[in-house]
NUFI-263520 format. One record per residue (C-alpha): x, y, z. Coordinates in steps of 0.2 Angstrom, whole numbers, padded with zeros to 4 digits, always signed. Layout:
BEGIN
XYZ/...
% end
This chain:
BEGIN
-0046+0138-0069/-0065+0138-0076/-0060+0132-0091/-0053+0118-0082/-0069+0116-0071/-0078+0117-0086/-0070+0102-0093/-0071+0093-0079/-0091+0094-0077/-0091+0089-0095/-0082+0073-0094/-0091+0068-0078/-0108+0072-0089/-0103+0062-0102/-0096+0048-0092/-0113+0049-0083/-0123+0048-0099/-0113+0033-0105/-0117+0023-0088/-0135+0027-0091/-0134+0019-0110/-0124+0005-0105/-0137+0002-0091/-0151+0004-0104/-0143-0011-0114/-0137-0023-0102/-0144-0019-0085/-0133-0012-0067/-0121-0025-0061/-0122-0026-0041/-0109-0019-0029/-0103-0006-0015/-0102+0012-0015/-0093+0023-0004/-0094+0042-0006/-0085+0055+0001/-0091+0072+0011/-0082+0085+0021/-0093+0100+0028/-0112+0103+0022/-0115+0119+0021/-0133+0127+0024/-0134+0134+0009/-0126+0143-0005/-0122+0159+0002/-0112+0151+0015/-0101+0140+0002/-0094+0158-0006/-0096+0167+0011/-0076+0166+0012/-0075+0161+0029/-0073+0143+0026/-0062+0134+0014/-0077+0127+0003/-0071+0111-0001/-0084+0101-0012/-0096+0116-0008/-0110+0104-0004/-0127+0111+0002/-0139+0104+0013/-0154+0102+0000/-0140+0096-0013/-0136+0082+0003/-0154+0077+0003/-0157+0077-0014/-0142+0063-0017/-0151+0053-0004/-0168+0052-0011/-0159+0049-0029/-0151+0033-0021/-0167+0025-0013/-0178+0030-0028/-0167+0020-0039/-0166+0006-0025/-0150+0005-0018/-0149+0002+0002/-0138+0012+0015/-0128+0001+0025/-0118+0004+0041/-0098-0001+0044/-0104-0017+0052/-0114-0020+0036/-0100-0021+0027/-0087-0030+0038/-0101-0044+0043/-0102-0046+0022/-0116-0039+0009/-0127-0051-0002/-0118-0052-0018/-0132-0049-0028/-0136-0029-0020/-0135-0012-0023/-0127-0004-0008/-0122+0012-0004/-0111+0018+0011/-0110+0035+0015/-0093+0044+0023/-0089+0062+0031/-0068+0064+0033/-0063+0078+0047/-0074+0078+0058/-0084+0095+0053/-0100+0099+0065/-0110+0101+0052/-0113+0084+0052/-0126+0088+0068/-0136+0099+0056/-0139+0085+0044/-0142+0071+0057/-0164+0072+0054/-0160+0070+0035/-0148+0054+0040/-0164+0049+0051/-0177+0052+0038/-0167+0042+0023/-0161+0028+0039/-0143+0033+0031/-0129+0025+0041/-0112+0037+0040/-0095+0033+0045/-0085+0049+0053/-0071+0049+0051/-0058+0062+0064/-0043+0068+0065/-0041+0068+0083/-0028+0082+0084/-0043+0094+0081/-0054+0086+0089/-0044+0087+0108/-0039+0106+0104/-0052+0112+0095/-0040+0120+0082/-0047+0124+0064/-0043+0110+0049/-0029+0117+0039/-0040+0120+0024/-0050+0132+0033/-0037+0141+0040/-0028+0144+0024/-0042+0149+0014/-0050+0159+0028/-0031+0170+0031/-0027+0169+0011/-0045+0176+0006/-0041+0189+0019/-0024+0193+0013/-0031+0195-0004/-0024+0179-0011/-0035+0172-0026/-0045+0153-0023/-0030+0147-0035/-0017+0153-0024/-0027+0145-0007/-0027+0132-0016/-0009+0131-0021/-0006+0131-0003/-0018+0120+0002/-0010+0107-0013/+0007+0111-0009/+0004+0105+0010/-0001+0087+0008/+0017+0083+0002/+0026+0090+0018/+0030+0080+0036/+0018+0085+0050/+0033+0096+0059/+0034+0106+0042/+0016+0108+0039/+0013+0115+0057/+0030+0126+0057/+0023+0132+0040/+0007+0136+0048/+0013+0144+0063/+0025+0154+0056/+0014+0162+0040/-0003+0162+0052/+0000+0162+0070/-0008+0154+0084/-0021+0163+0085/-0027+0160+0068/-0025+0140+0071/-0035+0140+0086/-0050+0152+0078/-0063+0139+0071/-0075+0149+0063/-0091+0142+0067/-0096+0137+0047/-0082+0125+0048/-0078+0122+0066/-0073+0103+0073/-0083+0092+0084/-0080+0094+0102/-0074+0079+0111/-0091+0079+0120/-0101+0080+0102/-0089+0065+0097/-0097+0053+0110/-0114+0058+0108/-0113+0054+0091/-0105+0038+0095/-0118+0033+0103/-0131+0037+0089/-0139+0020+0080/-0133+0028+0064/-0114+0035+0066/-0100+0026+0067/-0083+0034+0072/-0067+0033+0061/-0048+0033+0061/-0042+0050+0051/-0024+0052+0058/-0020+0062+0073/-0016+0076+0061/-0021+0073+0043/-0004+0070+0037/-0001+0061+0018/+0005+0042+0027/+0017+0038+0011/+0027+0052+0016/+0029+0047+0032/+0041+0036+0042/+0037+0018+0048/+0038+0028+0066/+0026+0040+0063/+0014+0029+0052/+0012+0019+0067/+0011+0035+0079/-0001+0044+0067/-0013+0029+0066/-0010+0023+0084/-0013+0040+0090/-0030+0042+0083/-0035+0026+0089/-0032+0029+0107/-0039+0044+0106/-0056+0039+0098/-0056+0024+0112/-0054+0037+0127/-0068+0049+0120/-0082+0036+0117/-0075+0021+0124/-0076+0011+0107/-0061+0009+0096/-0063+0011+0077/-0064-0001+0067/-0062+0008+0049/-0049+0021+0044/-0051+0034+0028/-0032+0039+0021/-0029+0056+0023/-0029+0062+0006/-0034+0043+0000/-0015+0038+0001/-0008+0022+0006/+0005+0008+0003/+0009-0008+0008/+0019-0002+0025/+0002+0009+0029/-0009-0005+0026/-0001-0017+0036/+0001-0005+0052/-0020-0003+0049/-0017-0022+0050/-0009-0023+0066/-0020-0009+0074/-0035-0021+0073/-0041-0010+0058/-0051-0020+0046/-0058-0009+0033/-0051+0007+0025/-0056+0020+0013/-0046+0027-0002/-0048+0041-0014/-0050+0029-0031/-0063+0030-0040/-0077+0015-0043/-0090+0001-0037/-0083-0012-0026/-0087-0028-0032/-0093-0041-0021/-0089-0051-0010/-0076-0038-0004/-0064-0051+0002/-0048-0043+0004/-0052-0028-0004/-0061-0020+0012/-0041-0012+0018/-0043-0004-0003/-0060+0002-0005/-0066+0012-0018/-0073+0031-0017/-0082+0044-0025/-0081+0064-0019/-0098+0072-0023/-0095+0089-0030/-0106+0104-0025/-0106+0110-0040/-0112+0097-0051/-0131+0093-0050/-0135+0077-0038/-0143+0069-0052/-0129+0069-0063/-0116+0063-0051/-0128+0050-0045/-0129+0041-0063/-0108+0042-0065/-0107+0032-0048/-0117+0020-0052/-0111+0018-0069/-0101+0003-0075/-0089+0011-0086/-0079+0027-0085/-0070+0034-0101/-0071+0053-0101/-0066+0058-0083/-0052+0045-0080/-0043+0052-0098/-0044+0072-0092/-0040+0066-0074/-0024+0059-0078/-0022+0076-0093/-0025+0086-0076/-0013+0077-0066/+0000+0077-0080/-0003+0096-0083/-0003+0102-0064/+0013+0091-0059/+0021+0101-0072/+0017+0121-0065/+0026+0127-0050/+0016+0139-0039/+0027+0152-0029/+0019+0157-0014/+0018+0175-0011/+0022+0186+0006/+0010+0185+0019/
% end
């Protein structure tokens, strides 16, 4: 596993150093990018504090540091309505995203206020209306307990995005319990329903479709595509009386049968998990757009010159080794 992480920061530094040299020689082409965030932690101690699944591990001052990377060099924040009312083909923009709907997002609202940042949130509204812990959470939080390894959480965690929403909260229930669903540790707790329309309102935020309950859409029926989808956005509506206009694909999956039940929920602009700078004019390309995950672990400087950078080699290569290799292990879960 740290070998593997090793050659992952490597090929993402060397990817970042070719953009830098390619910019050198023939200048930044204009374009859109999206990136990615979960929960920002306050600070490293609480990233390996166990009690929260750390995801990209991202700290506060690691959050801010991004930022002031991106208007140093430039680039303009812009908001959803930004995007869908069209950007000048000529910019450098940059639109920032925050998939769940983690409350830690109130403790990094000044730092979206001091850079004048627009976010899209984007909920799953299942956690929001019962308050129960992301799936993430919960199995890292009861694994680490248990005395399972981060590989083996992880495992699980992996393992889960492939099942139907009825298997994933059988599987739940039956290895964790109830109690242990509806325990939201405060590091990693959702949004209330109240916190929801209070940001709502707030010049910066705009509120996303997630799913009702974070469930891969290509494994699901035309039923419960629609119901998933649907779900959400009556939900969002009810809580802050506006009804989203954006959706981010759970685990950044989609096909044409997802896309056109966005269509027909009056969704028009989605999020994926690909990597890359949206070229303008977006067009029809805003149900498709591109995004980067910022990684905790690699500095902000570094990960700001790869997303800017107009040609990948190294990381697209090992990412489809990694794929390859990982589609080829079977992880056994063990008794819990």
């Amino acid at each position: 596993m740290a070998i593997a992480q090793k050659m992952v920061n490597y090929a993402m530094r060397a990817d970042s150093g070719l953009g830098t040299l390619r910019r050198f020689l023939f200048g930044e082409k204009p374009g859109l990018l999206t990136v990615l965030f979960h929960n920002i932690f306050h600070d490293e101690s609480v990233v390996t504090s166990g009690l929260a699944y750390p995801q990209e591990g991202v700290t506060q001052a690691q959050f801010r540091t991004f930022l002031d990377c991106w208007q140093r060099a430039g680039y303009r924040f812009v908001s959803l309505g930004n995007i869908i009312a069209g950007l000048d083909e000529g910019g450098r923009y940059v639109h920032l995203t925050f998939d769940d709907g983690y409350s830690s997002i109130l403790d990094i609202l000044p730092i979206l206020e001091e850079y004048q940042a627009p976010a899209t949130l984007f909920v799953t509204s299942y956690n929001i209306e019962t308050g129960h812990a992301f799936r993430p959470d919960v199995v890292y939080r009861e694994g680490i307990a248990q005395g399972r390894t981060e590989s083996e959480t992880s495992a699980i965690i992996e393992s889960l995005k492939s099942k139907s929403s009825a298997k994933v909260q059988k599987f739940m229930l039956e290895r964790y319990g109830e109690a242990a669903l509806s325990n939201a540790d405060s590091l990693a707790r959702p949004l209330t329903a109240d916190e929801i329309a209070g940001l709502a309102t707030h010049p910066l935020i705009d509120i996303g479709n997630h799913t009702m309950n974070h469930i891969n859409l290509t494994e699901c029926s035309l039923e419960e595509k629609r119901s998933q989808i649907s779900g959400c956005q009556k939900a969002v509506e009810i809580i802050t009386g506006k009804t989203p206009v954006a959706i981010s694909y759970p685990y950044g999956n989609f096909n044409d049968e997802v896309l056109d039940v966005a269509r027909a929920e009056g969704l028009l602009l989605g999020i994926t998990c690909e990597e890359g700078k949206n070229r303008l004019p977006l067009n029809e390309n805003l149900l498709k757009l591109y995004r980067y995950d910022f990684l905790g672990e690699l500095q902000p400087s570094v990960q700001f010159e790869r997303f800017r950078s107009d040609v990948h080699l190294f990381w697209p290569a090992f990412k489809k080794l990694l794929l390859f290799l990982t589609t080829h292990i079977h992880f056994r879960f063990g008794k819990g």
